[in-house]
C-alpha positions in Angstrom: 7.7 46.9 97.6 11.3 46.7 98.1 13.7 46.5 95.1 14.2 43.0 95.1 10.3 42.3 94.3 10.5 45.2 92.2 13.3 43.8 90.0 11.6 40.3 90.0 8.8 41.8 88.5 10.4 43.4 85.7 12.3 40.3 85.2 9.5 38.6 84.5 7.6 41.1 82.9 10.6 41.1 80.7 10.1 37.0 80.2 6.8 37.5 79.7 7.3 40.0 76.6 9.6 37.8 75.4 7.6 34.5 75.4 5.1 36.4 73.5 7.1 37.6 70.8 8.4 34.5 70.6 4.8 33.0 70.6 4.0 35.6 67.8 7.2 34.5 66.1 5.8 30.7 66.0 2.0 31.9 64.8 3.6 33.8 62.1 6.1 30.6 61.7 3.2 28.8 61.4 1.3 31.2 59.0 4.1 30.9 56.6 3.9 27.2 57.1 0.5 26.9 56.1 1.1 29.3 53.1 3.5 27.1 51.9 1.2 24.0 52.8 -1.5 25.9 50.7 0.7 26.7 47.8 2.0 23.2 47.8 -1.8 22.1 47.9 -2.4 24.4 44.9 1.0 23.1 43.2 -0.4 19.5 43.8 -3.6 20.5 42.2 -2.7 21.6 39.3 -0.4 19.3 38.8 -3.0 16.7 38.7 -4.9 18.7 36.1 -1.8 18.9 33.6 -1.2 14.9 34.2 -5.2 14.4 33.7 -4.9 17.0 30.6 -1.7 14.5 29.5 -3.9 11.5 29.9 -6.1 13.1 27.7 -3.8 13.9 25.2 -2.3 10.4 25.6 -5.8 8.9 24.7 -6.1 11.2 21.8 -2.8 10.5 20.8 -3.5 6.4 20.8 -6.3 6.9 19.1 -4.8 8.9 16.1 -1.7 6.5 16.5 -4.3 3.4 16.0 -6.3 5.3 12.9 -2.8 5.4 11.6 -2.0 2.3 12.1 -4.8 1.0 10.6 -4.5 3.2 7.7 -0.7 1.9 7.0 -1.9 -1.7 7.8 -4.8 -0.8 4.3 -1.4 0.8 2.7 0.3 -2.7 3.1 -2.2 -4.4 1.9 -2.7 -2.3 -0.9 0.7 -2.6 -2.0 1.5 -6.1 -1.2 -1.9 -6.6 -3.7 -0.2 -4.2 -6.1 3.0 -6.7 -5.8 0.4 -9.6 -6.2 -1.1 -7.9 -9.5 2.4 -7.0 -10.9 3.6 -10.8 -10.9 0.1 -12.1 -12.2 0.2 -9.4 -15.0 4.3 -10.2 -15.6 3.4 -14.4 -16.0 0.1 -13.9 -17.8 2.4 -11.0 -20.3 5.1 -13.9 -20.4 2.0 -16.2 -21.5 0.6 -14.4 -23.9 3.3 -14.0 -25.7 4.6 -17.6 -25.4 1.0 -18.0 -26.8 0.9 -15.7 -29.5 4.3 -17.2 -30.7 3.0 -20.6 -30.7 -0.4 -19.2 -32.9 1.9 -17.0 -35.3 4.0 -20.3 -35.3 1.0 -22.3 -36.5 -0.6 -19.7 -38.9 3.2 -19.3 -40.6 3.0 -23.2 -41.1 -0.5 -23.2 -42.3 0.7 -20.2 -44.5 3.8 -21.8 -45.7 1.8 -24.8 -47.0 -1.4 -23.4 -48.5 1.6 -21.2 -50.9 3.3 -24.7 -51.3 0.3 -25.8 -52.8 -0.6 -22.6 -54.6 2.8 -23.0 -56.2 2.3 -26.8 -57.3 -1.4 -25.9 -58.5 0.5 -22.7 -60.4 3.6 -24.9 -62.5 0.6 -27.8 -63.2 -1.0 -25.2 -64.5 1.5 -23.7 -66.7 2.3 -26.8 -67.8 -0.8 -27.4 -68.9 -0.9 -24.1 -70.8 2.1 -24.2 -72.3 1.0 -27.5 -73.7 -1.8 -26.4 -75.2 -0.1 -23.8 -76.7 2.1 -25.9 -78.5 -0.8 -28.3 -79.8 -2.6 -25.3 -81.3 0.3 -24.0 -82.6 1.2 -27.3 -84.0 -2.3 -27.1 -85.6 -2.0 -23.7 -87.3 1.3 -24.3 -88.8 -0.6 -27.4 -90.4 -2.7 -25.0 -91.7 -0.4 -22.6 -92.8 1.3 -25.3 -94.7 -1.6 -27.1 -96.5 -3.7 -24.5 -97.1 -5.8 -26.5 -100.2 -6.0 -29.6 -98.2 -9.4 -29.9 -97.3 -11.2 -31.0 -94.3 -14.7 -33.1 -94.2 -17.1 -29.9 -92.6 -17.8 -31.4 -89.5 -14.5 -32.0 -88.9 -13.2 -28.7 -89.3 -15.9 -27.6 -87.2 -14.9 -29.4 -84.8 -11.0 -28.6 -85.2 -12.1 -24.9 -85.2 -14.2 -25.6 -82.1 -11.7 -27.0 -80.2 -9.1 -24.3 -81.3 -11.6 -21.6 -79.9 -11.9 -24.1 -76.8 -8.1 -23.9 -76.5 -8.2 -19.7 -76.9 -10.6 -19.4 -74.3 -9.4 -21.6 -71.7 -6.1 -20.1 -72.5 -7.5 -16.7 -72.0 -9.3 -18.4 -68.5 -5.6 -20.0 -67.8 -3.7 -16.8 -68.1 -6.0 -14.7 -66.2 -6.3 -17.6 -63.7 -2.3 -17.4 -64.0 -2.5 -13.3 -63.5 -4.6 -13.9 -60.2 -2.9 -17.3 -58.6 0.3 -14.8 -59.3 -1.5 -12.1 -57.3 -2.8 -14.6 -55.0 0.9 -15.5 -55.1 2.1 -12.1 -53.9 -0.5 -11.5 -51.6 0.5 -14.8 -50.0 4.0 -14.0 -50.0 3.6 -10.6 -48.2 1.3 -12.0 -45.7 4.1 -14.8 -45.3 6.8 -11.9 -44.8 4.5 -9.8 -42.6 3.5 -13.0 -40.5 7.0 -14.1 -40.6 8.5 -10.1 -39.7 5.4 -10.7 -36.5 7.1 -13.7 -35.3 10.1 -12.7 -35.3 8.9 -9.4 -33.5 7.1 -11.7 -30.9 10.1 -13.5 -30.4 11.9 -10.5 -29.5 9.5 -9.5 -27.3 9.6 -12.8 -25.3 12.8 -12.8 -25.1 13.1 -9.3 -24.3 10.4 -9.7 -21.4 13.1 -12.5 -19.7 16.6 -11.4 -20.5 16.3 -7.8 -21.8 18.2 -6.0 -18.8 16.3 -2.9 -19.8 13.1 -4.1 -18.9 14.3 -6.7 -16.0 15.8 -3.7 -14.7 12.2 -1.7 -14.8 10.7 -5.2 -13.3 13.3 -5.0 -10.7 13.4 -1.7 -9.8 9.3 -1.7 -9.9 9.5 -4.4 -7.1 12.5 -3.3 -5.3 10.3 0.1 -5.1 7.2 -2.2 -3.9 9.7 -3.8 -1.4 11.1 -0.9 -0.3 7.6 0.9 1.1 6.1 -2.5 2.2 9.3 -3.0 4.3 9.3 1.3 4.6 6.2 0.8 6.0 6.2 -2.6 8.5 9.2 0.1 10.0 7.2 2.7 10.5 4.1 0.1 12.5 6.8 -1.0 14.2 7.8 2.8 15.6 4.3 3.4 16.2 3.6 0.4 18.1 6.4 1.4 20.0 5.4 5.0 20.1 2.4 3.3 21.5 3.9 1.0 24.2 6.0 4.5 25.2 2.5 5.9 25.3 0.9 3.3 27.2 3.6 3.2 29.8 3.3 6.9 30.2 -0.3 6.8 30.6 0.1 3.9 33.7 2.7 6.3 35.4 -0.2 9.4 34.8 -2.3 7.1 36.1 -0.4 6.1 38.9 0.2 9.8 39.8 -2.8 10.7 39.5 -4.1 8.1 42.2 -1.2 9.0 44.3 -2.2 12.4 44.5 -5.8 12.3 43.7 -7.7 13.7 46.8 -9.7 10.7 47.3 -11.7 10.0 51.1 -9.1 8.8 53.7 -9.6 5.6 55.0 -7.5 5.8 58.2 -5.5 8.7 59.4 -2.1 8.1 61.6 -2.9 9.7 65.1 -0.4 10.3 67.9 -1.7 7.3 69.6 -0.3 4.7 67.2 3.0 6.1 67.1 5.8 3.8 69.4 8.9 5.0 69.0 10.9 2.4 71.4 14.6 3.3 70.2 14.0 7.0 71.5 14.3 8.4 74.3 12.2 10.9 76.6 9.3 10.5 74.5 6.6 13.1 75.7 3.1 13.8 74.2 1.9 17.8 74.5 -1.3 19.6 73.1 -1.4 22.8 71.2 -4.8 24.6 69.9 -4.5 22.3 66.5 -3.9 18.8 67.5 -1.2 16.7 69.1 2.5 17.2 69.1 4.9 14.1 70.0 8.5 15.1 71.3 11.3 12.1 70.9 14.9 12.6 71.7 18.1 10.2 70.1 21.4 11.2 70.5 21.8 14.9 69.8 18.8 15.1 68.1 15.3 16.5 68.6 12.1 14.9 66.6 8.9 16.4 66.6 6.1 14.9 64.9 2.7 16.9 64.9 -0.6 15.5 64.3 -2.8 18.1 63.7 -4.3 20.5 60.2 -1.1 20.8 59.0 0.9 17.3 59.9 5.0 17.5 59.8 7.8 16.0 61.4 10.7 18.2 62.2 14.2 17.7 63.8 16.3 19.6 65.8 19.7 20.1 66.4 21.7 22.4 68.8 24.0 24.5 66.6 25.5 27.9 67.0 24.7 30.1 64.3 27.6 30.8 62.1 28.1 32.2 58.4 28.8 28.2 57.5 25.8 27.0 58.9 23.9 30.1 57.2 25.3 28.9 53.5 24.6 25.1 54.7 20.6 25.8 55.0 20.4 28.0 52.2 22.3 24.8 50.2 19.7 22.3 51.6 16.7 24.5 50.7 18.0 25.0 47.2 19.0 20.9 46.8 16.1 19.4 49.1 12.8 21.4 48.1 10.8 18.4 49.7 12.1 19.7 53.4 12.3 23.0 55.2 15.9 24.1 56.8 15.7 26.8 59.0 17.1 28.3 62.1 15.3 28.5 65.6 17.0 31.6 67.9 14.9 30.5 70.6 16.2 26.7 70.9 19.6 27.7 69.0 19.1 24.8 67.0 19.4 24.4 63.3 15.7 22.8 62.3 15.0 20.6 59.3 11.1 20.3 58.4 9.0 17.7 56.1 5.8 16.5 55.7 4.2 13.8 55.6 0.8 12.6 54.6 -1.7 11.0 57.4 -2.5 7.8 55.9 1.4 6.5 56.5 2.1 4.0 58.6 3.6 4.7 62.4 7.1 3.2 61.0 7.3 4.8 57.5 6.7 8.3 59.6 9.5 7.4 61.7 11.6 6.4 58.9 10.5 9.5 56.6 12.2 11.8 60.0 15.4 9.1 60.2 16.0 9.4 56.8 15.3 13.2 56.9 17.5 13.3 60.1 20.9 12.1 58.1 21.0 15.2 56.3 22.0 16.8 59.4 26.1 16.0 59.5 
């Protein structure tokens, strides 16, 4: 074997040592993918348990919202029949009293005539008396002065019968006098008490309309009943909002949650359906997973792979430099949703994303366009 075979040799021993490592370097490029994948998997999961836990909440939430809301709607009503109770008692008060006055008015007339009466019946009466007294003094003096004359016996029986007629029913008149003056009194205190009453009454109607002291407690009572009712119709009204916030959060949950939900795949993108008719050199190459499609436009490389772990990537020839260094680290650190990285084999600055296999052939292509911009 001459040197010339003999160097071949080692040459491509030496390309062979290297295409392994580098095949090593992709497996573990790959490992770390599907880490990631797996983590983001995990991420995804329990994600869907905290917005399934928030959905939960959100139902308790509009439950207890609704229990409140019923129990201010029962508060409203309570107080809007306290309101309704307060008027009815303030007119029938109003009435009563107008009432009362008008009875206290009647009784004082009824009063003020029976001791008109009384009076009349009381100066007859003393009239009366005092003439009587004045015809059996008359008679005495008579007496007094002719005390020989003599009188036939029956009539001085019957002069001295009538003179103790006189005494009694003068004795019956001033006793009757004594008690129509008593009756008198009576009367006249119950006039003054009835008459102090009305005038008490009066005060008290009038009072319950234009005394500020007690307008102002009316007022202030209702301007208190006012004030929680419309306290109150606030607070429904920033639960019901509460709510509607609530129910809106709960359809974007929802919406999440179907989004991301692993539920059975009806159809899955394969390599076959993808037409990408503004590339160029479009090539289709297997690997031990699935299928990898190779598109070229402009300066640019696209990969799409269609196998366990499906991504798009995109490829651009770059020297490696201390800029482009600080530029992926800044797209990792802004763009979480893609991968930027730096292939020494190809000497191309990569950018990687994912997609998911029930996408469309054109919204795949147009997830890698728009991913592709971020290259400048």
């Amino acid at each position: 074997m001459d040197e010339n075979t003999l160097s071949m040799a080692e040459k491509m021993n030496q390309l062979y040592q290297e295409r392994e490592e580098q095949y090593k370097k992709r497996e573990k490029l790959f490992d770390d993918r599907s880490k990631q994948l797996q983590s983001l998997a995990n991420a995804l999961e329990k994600q869907k348990n905290s917005q399934e836990q928030k959905a939960t909440d959100l139902d308790n939430r509009e439950k207890e919202l609704d229990q409140i809301q019923d129990a201010l709607a029962a508060k409203v009503e309570d107080m809007e029949k306290q309101e309704t109770a307060l008027k009815n008692w303030e007119q029938e008060t109003k009435e009563s009293l107008a009432k009362a006055k008008q009875e206290q008015e009647n009784e004082l007339i009824k009063k003020r005539q029976e001791l008109q009466m009384e009076k009349l019946q009381a100066q007859n009466l003393s009239i009366e008396l005092q003439a009587e007294r004045d015809n059996l003094k008359m008679m005495q003096e008579n007496l007094k002065l002719y005390p020989d004359m003599s009188l036939p016996t029956d009539k001085e029986t019957e002069l001295q019968a009538k003179i103790e007629t006189l005494q009694s029913r003068l004795s019956m008149a001033e006793k009757e006098r004594d008690s129509k003056t008593e009756q008198m009194e009576k009367l006249q205190k119950d006039f003054d008490a009835k008459e102090a009453e009305l005038a008490n009454l009066q005060l008290k109607a009038e009072d319950s309309s234009t005394d500020p002291e007690v307008e102002e407690k009316l007022r202030k009572r209702n301007g208190e009943l006012q004030g929680k009712v419309i306290e109150l119709n606030k607070q429904v009204k920033s639960l019901q909002r509460d709510l509607d916030d609530q129910a809106k959060d709960k359809e974007e949950l929802q919406r999440q949650l179907e989004e991301n939900s692993n539920q059975p795949e009806s159809h899955d993108l394969s390599a076959e359906e993808l037409t990408l008719p503004e590339f160029e050199n479009v090539t289709t190459r297997h690997n031990t997973d699935g299928i990898i499609v190779d598109a070229v436009c402009g300066e640019k490389n696209y990969h799409f792979r269609f196998d366990s772990l499906p991504c798009y990537e995109i490829s651009v020839p770059r020297r490696e430099t201390k800029n482009l260094k600080e530029v992926i680290y800044q797209m990792n650190a802004e763009m979480p949703e893609y991968k930027a990285s730096y292939d020494e084999y190809e000497k191309a600055a990569v950018l990687t994303g994912w997609y998911d296999r029930r996408i469309s052939a054109e919204e795949l292509v147009e997830l890698a366009v728009d991913a592709s911009r971020n290259f400048k």
